[in-house]
N, C-alpha and C positions, 0 to 999 in steps of 0.2 A: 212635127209630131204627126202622125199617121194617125186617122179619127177613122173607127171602123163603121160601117154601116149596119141596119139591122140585120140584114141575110148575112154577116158574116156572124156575128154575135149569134143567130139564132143556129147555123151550122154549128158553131163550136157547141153549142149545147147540147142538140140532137148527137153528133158526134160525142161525147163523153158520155151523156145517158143512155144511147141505143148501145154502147161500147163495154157497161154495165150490165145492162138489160141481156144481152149474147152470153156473155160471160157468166152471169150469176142465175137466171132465171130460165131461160134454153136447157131444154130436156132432151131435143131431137136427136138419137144417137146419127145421124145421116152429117149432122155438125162437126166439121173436124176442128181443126187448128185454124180459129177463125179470128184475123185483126182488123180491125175499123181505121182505114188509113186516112179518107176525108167524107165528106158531105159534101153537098152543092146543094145548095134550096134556091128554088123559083122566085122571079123579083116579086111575086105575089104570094110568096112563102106556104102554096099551094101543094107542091111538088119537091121531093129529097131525094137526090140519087145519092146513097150510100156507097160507098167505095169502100172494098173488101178485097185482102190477102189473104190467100187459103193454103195451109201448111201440105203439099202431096201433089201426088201427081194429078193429072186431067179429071181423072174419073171422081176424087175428092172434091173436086172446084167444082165440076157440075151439080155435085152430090151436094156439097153444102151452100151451094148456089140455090138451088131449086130447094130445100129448105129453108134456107133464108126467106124465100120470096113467098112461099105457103104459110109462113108462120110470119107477115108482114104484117095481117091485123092484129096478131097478139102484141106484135112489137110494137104497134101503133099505141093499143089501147093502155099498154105499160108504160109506155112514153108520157100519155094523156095524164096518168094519174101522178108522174114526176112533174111536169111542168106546163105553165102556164101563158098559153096562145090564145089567141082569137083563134086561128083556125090551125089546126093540128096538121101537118102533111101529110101527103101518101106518101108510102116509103118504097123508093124500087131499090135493089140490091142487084149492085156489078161488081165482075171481078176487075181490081187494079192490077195489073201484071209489071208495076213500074219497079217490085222488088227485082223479078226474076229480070227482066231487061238491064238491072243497075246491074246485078250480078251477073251476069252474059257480057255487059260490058266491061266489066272489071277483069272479070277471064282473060277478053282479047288485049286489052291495055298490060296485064302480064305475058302474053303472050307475045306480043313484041315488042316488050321490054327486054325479054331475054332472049331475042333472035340476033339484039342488037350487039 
C-alpha cells in the first residue's frame, strides 16, 4: 500500500481548492477556459507551481497566464480562508502543454496508422 506524504496530500488540496477558487470566484474577463491539471509544493510547502491548461490559441494562454499570476494574492488569500497551514504558499502559475503534446501525438500515431 502506497502511504502518501504531506506535500502530496497538501498539493491535492491546494489543487481542488485553487481549482474552486478560478472557477467560482475569478472575475477577470482576460480568464479564458482555465483547467488546474496539477500542483507541485516545495518540500518546505513554501512554494506551489500550479499547473494550468488554457482553452485557445497563444494569445489566451498568455492572457490568462498573466492573469492568473496578477490575481495570485487574491488566490492566496482565498485559499487562506479555505484551509488550514502553518504556512500558506506562494502560488506561481504555468502553462501545462501536456494536453496539446497528448493530442499532437495522437495525430501522428493516426497518421501512421493509416499510411500502413
Amino acid at each position: 500500500m502506497k502511504r502518501f506524504n504531506r506535500t502530496d496530500r497538501v498539493s491535492q488540496l491546494i489543487h481542488r481548492e485553487v481549482s474552486i477558487i478560478i472557477d467560482r470566484e475569478m472575475k477577470d474577463h482576460r480568464i479564458g477556459m482555465v483547467t488546474v491539471t496539477s500542483v507541485d509544493v516545495s518540500k518546505d510547502l513554501r512554494h506551489a507551481n500550479v499547473y494550468v491548461s488554457v482553452l485557445g490559441d497563444t494569445e489566451a494562454v498568455q492572457s490568462s497566464l498573466d492573469a492568473l499570476n496578477d490575481a495570485a494574492g487574491f488566490i492566496r488569500m482565498s485559499l487562506g480562508t479555505r484551509v488550514i497551514l502553518k504556512y500558506l504558499p506562494e502560488l506561481t502559475f504555468r502553462y501545462d502543454s501536456s494536453l496539446i503534446d497528448g493530442m499532437k501525438m495522437d495525430k501522428l500515431i493516426e497518421q501512421a496508422k493509416n499510411k500502413q
